[in-house]
C-alpha positions, 0 to 999 in steps of 0.5 A: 500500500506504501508503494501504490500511495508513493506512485499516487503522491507523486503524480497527485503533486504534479498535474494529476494525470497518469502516463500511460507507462505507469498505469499498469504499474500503479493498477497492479498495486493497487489490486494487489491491495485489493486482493487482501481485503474483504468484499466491503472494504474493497468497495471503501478502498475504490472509493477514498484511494484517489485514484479517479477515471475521466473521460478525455477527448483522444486521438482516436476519438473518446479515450479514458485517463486515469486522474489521481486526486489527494489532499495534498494541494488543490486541484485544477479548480482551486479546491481540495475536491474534484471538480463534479462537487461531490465531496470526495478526495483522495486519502493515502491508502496505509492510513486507510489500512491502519484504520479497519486494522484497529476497527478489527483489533477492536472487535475482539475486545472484552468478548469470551473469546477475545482480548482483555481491554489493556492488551488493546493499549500496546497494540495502540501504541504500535499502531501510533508508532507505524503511522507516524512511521509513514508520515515521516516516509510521506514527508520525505515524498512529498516535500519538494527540494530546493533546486539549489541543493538537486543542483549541488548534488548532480554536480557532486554525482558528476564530480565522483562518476568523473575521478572514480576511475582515476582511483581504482586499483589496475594491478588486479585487473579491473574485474 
């Protein structure tokens, strides 16, 4: 769910639109979520995902384009919603997980074949600890660098490809 959110963010951030070259990579995340869950959450996931179908005027007439959609920054429109006005916007996919974990951690309580209820206070604390997890990984997603420091560091990738060589050892040979 990791791998498909990261996918999600990084064209939500952008214009919004797939290429068509990740689609299948994107659509095979996505299933493969998909394929861990029951019926009903299935349905939750295909609607609060962000991953949205429009139709598009193509080359050869109607074709149809994938459109992803988070809360991360407005959309064309200006508002953090899609532009029919239904209210519905994108929400990352392992938050979604985390919460039906806990809705189900949370059924088993105080029932004869369950849990006692302090059981449930550790395994809080480690679902706390996976988010927070995944909002410094989202984090680091997201936020954009300065186009001083990418600059610094192609120059510094350049400077290494370039005297590296001048370095390696040859008395054994170079393989």
């Amino acid at each position: 769910s990791l791998k498909f959110h990261v996918r999600v963010a990084e064209h939500s951030l952008a214009d919004g639109y797939l290429e068509s070259s990740r689609v299948p990579l994107l659509l095979f995340d996505y299933y493969r979520v998909k394929g861990l869950l029951l019926k009903e959450e299935q349905l939750l996931i295909d609607e609060v995902c962000g991953l949205q179908l429009e139709d598009a005027e193509g080359e050869d007439g109607t074709s149809t384009k994938f459109f992803v959609c988070l809360n991360y920054k407005p959309n064309r429109s200006g508002n953090f919603m899609r532009g029919d006005g239904d209210g519905t916007m994108g929400m990352a996919l392992p938050l979604i997980l985390i919460i039906l974990l806990r809705d189900y951690l949370a059924q088993p309580l105080c029932q004869t074949w369950g849990y006692p209820e302090r059981v449930m206070n550790l395994m809080e604390q480690e679902l706390t600890v996976v988010m927070r997890s995944f909002e410094r990984m989202d984090r680091l997603v997201t936020i954009p660098l300065p186009m001083a420091y990418l600059q610094h560091c192609k120059v510094l990738f350049l400077l290494f490809i370039l005297t590296y060589p001048l370095v390696i050892p040859t008395d054994e040979g170079f393989w």
